[in-house]
N, C-alpha and C positions, 0 to 999 in steps of 0.2 A: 504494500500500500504506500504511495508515494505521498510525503509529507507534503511536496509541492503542491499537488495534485489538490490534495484534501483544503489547503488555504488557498486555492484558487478560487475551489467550487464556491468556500466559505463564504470568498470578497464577492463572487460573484451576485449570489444569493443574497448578500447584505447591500450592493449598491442599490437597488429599489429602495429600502427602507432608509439611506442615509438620504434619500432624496426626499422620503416623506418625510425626516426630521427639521430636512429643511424648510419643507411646504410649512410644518405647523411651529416652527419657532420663526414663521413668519407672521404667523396668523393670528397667535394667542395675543399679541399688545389690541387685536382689532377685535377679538370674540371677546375678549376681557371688557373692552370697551360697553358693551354691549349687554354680556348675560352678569349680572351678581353672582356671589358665592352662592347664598342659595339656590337659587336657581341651578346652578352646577350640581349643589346640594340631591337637588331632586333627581338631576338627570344622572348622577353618580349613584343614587338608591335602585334606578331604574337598571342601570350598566350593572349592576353589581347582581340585581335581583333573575334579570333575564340570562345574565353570564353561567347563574346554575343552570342550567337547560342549554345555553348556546356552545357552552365549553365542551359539549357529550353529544351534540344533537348528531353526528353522525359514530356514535358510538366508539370514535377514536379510531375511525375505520382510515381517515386522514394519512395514522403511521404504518399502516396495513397496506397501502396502494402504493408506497415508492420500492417495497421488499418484493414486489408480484417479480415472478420470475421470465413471463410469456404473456403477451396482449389478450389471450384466452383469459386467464387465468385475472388479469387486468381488469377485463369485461363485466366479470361475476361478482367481482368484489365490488364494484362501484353499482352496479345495482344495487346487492345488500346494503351500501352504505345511504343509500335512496332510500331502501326502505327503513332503515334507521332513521334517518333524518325525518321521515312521516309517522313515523312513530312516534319521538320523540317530540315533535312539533304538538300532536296531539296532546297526549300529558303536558305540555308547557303552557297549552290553552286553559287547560280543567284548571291546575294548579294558579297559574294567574288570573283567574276568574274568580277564585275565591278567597284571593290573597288581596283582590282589588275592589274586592264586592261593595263595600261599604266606601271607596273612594272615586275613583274614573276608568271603570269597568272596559273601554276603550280601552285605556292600557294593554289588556291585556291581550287585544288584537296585534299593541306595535312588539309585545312581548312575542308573540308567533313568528311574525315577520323577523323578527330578529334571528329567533332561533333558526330557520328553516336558510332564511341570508348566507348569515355565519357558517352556518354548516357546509352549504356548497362552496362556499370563500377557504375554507380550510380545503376541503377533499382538492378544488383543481391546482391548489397549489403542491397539496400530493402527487396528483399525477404530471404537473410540470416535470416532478423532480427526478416523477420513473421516467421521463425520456430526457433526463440529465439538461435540462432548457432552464438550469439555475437562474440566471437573470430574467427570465419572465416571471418563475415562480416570485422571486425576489421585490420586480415593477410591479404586482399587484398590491402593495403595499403603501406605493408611492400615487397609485388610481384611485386607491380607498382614501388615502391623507387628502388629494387634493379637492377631490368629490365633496365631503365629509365639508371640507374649509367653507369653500364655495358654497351652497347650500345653506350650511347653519348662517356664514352672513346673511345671506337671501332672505332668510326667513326667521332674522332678530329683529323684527316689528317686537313692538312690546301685545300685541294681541297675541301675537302665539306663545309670548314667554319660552319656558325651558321646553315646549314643545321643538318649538327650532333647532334645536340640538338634538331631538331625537329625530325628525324629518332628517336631517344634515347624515347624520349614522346610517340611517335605513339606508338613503340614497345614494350613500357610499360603494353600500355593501351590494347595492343592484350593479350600478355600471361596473364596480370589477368584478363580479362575477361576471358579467358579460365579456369582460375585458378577456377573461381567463378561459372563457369558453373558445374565445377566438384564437387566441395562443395555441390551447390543445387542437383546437382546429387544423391550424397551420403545425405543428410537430407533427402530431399525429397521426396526418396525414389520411386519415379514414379509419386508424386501427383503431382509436377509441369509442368503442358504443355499448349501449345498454342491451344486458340480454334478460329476458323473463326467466324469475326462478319461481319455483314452484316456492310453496310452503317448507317441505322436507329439504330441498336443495337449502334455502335460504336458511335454514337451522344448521343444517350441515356446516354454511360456509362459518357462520358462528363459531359451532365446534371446533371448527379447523385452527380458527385464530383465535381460541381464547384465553392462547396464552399473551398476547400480544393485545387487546384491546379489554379482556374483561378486568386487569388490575388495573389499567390505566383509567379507565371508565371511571372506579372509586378514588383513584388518587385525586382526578382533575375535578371529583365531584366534591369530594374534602377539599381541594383548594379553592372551589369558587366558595364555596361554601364558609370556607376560613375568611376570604376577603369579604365577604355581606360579614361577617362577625367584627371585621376591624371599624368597616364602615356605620356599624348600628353601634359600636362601642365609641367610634366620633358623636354620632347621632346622639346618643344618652350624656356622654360626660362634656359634649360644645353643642349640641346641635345642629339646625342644616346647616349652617355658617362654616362648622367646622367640618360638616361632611364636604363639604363643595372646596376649603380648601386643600381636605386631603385625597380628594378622586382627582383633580386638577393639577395638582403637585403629582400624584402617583401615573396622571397621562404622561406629563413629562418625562418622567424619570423613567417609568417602563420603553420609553421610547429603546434606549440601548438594550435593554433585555431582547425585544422584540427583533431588532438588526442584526440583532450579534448571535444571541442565543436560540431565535428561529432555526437560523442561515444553517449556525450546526447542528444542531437537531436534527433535521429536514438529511444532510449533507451524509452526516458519521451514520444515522439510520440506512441511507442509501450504502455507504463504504464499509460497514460493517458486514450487511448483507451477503455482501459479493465476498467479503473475504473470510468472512467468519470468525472467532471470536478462539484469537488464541494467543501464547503471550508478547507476542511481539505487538499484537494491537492490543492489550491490557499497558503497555510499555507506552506507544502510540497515546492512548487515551490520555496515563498520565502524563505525558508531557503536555497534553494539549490545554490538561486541567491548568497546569501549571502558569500556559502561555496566557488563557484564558483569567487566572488569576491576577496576574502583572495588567494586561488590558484593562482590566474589568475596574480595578483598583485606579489607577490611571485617570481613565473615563471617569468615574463618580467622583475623584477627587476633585477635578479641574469643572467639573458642573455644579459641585457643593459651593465650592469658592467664586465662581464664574456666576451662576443662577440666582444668587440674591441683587448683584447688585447689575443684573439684567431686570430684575422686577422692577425695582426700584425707579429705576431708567425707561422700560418700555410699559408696565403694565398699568391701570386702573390703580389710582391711589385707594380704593376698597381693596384691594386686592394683596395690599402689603403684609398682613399676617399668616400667608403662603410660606414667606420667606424659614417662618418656624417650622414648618414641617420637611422643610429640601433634607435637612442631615439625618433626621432619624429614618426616613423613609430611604433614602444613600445604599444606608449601610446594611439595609435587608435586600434591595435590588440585586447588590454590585456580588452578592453572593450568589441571587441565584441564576445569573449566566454560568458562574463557577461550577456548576454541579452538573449543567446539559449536557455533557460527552458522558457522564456513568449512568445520565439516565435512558440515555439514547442508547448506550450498551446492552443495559436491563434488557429493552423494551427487546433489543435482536436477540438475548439468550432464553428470553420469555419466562423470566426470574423478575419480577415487579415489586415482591413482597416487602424487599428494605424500602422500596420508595413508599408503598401503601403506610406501611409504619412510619414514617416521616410525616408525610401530611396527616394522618391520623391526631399525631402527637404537637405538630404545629395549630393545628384547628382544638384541641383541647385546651393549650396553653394558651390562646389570644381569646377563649371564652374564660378562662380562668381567670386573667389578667386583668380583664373587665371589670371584674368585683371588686378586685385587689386595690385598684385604682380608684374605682368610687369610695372604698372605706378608706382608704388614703389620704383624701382631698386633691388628687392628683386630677388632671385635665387631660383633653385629647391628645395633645403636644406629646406628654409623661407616657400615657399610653403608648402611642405608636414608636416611639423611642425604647420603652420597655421589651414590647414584643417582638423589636425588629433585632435586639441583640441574643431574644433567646432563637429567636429564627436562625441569623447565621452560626450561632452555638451548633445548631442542629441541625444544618446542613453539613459542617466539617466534620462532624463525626459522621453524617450521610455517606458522604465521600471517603474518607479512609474505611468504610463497613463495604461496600459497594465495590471497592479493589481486591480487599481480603475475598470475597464472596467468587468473585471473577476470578480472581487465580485459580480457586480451590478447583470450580467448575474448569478449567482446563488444565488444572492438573488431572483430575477424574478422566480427562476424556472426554 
């Protein structure tokens, strides 16, 4: 496995995404302008609420589609992940209908839309990746950013409120999906299409992969689930004031998670695949933690010091008590790029159980933390600063559990 190679595909995969960082640290002095915190408030309870259901809607079928061996084989899985995706859409309608019942029942139509969006917005960026078309995979990021911009301005009338931020998201999520539709179009050339599976086949294709999608399924569902718990723990100890600064600070800041830690994800799933998991790529891996480490550290550094006195400078003077949340939220991000090369190993040896115990144990501790906090007299700030140190606690010992586990499995054979 060529080291070159592997940070090729990397850069490739991440130039989309540094170009949407660009699109929206263009954009926020002018959305800022426009939506308040609360209002962010809301739109971040809405992100957070539909993300349980959008993060699963195609049942993680997403990391399934770039390992396909043959365009056969290709075929079957993107059906089932279809039919995941309607499945899932359904349950996200029942569940937001009666999670909105007593508020604006509408929601929970844009809560559908989301999930079912999102879902196809993941899967073709999978199948980019199985015909190795890294920088399309990559540009659909930078279609959704510019979309997304354009849009929410359009539609910050003060009649729509933080509605305009959900229009701006939806409308994102349609053109690049379309975008990506056309991409596999032109790749692949006619080999990509849907085939009918029966009921039996479609359980089958299940069984096939569930080593590969049914832990990741729980893990992704404990993490959206963990961030609605950071978000209602802002909500309870600042409220929406301080939920809206800390979804708005945490858009930002995931921005390099999403460029960097996608690209490999996406990249090491594809290069694992082919090569298989033995210890020259355990050796591989860790170096990459390593490199990934030095980066990642780098990047949150020079954004913690650089980002406050960017607010200051471009943002809505409402907007300045953002600045207290940049570091503690920092230092739980810049960790978890750190840990996508052993998670992306997991997911190829079809061993997910150290990750399921991690987000298990992260999602107990930030609802724990909560209480801790209120009998405290501590505030949101104290919070999210608490949580985010026991996070990267728990992530390095992730990653040294996660090598040990990998060796053993290839020393066994």
């Amino acid at each position: 496995m060529s080291k070159k190679s592997i940070y090729r595909k990397v850069f490739d995969f991440s130039s989309g995404g540094i170009l949407a960082v660009l699109v929206n640290a263009l954009a926020y002095p002018i959305l800022t302008h426009f939506y308040t915190p609360e209002e962010y408030g809301d739109y971040g309870l809405f992100l957070f609420f539909s993300g349980v259901f959008s993060a699963v809607a195609s049942l993680k079928f997403e990391l399934v589609v770039p390992i396909q061996r043959d365009d056969g084989a290709l075929s079957e899985v993107l059906t089932a992940a279809a039919y995941n995706v309607l499945l899932v859409s359904v349950l996200s309608f029942a569940v937001s209908l009666a999670y909105y019942w007593f508020e604006e029942r509408v929601l929970s139509v844009f809560v559908v839309s989301a999930v079912v969006l999102y879902g196809w917005f993941t899967i073709t960026g999978g199948v980019l990746v199985y015909f190795h078309s890294n920088k399309a995979a990559g540009s659909l990021l930078f279609v959704q950013a510019l979309i997304a911009v354009v849009v929410q301005i359009a539609f910050s009338d003060t009649k729509f409120g933080w509605y305009g931020l959900v229009i701006g998201y939806l409308a994102s999520m349609v053109v690049s999906s379309f975008f990506g539709l056309l991409c596999i179009w032109k790749v692949g050339k006619g080999k990509v299409c849907f085939s009918f599976l029966s009921k039996n086949r479609y359980i089958e294709i299940l069984s096939e992969n569930k080593n590969r999608w049914r832990a990741n399924v729980v893990q992704t569902l404990m993490n959206a689930v963990s961030l609605n718990v950071l978000a209602h723990g802002c909500l309870f100890l600042g409220g929406k004031e301080a939920v809206g600064f800390f979804s708005f600070a945490q858009k930002i800041l995931t921005i390099p998670v999403r460029v960097v830690g996608n690209a490999v994800r996406q990249v090491m799933l594809r290069e694992y695949s082919i090569t298989g998991m033995t210890k020259s790529t355990v050796k591989s891996m860790s170096k990459l933690t390593g490199v990934l480490a030095l980066v990642s550290t780098a990047i949150f550094t020079v954004v913690g010091l650089a980002l406050p006195f960017l607010v200051d400078i471009f943002l809505d003077q409402k907007w300045a008590q953002i600045n207290s949340f940049i570091w503690p939220i920092s230092i739980w991000l810049a960790c978890t790029i750190v840990y996508v090369p052993a998670i992306s190993a997991l997911n190829v040896v079809g061993n997910n159980w150290p990750h399921t115990i991690y987000e298990f144990g992260n999602l107990v501790m930030r609802g724990g933390v909560i209480f801790a906090c209120f009998y405290a007299g501590l505030d949101a700030v104290d919070y999210i600063f608490v949580t985010s140190v026991f996070s990267s606690a728990l992530i390095v010992f992730f990653i040294f559990w996660v090598r040990m586990q990998l060796l053993k499995t290839v020393q066994n054979g």
